[in-house]
C-alpha positions in Angstrom: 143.2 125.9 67.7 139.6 127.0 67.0 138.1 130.1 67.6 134.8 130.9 68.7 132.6 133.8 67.0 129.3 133.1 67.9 127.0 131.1 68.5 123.9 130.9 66.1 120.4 130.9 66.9 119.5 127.1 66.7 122.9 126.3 69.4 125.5 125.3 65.9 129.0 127.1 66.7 130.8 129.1 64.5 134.4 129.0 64.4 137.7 129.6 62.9 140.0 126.7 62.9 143.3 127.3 60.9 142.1 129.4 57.8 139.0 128.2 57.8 135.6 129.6 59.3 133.4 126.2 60.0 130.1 126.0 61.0 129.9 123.1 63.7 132.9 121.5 62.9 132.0 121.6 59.0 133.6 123.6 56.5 131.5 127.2 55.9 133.6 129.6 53.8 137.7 130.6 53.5 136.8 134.1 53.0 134.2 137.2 54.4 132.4 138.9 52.0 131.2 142.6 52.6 127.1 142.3 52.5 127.6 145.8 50.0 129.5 144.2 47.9 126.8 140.2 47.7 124.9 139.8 44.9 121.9 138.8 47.6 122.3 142.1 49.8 118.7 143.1 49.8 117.8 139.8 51.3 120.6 139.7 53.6 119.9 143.5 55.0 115.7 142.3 54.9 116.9 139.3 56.9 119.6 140.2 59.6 119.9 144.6 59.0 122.8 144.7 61.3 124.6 142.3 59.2 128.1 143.8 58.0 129.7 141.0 56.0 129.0 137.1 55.0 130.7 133.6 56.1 129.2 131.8 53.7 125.7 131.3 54.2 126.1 133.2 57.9 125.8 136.3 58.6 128.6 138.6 60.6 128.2 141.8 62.4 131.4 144.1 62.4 132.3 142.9 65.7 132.1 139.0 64.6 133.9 140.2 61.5 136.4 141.8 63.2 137.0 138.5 65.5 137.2 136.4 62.3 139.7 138.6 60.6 142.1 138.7 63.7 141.3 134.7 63.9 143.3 134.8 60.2 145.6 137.2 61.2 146.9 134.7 64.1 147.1 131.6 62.0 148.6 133.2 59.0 151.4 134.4 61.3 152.1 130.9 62.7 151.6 129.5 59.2 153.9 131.6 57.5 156.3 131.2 60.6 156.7 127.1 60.3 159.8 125.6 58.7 157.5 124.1 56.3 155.7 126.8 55.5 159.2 129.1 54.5 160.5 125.9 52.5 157.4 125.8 50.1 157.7 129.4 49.9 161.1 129.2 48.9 160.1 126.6 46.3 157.4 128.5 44.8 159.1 131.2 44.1 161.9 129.5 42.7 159.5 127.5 40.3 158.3 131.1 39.3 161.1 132.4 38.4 162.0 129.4 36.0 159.1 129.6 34.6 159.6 133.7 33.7 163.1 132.2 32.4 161.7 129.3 30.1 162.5 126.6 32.1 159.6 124.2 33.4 
């Protein structure tokens, strides 16, 4: 299930699909970063000043942040809801704690 947060200038869609925020279909970032805290914020704030955080090389207002973040939200939920999902938890932390008891 994708998720639509806008819809840049030159008609290219940006979307969540799973955990994912892709950039017509292609793979942009996994993560938002806060334009404070991006080593190119002068540029950023020069370029688009109502800019609030990055997705990869786009940039988010806080209401397209805000729709991204609640995109994650939803497919972490299901995620972390699936069979599958609970099983490899279960694993992991199993393997973690035979590692913290010298077994590997």
């Amino acid at each position: 299930m994708a998720t639509l947060v806008k819809t840049t200038q030159d008609g290219r869609k940006l979307e969540v699909i799973g955990l994912a925020i892709c950039l017509d279909g292609q793979l942009e970032a996994f993560e938002l970063i806060e334009v404070k805290l991006h080593p190119n914020q002068r540029a950023i704030r020069k370029a688009a000043p109502d800019a609030t955080h990055m997705a990869g090389r786009v940039a988010l207002t806080r209401e397209e942040a805000d729709t991204v973040a609640a995109a994650f939200n939803e497919a972490e939920a299901q995620i972390l809801a699936s069979p599958a999902a609970i099983n490899e938890r279960f694993r992991i932390a199993a393997m973690w704690k035979a590692r913290e008891q010298g077994i590997e």
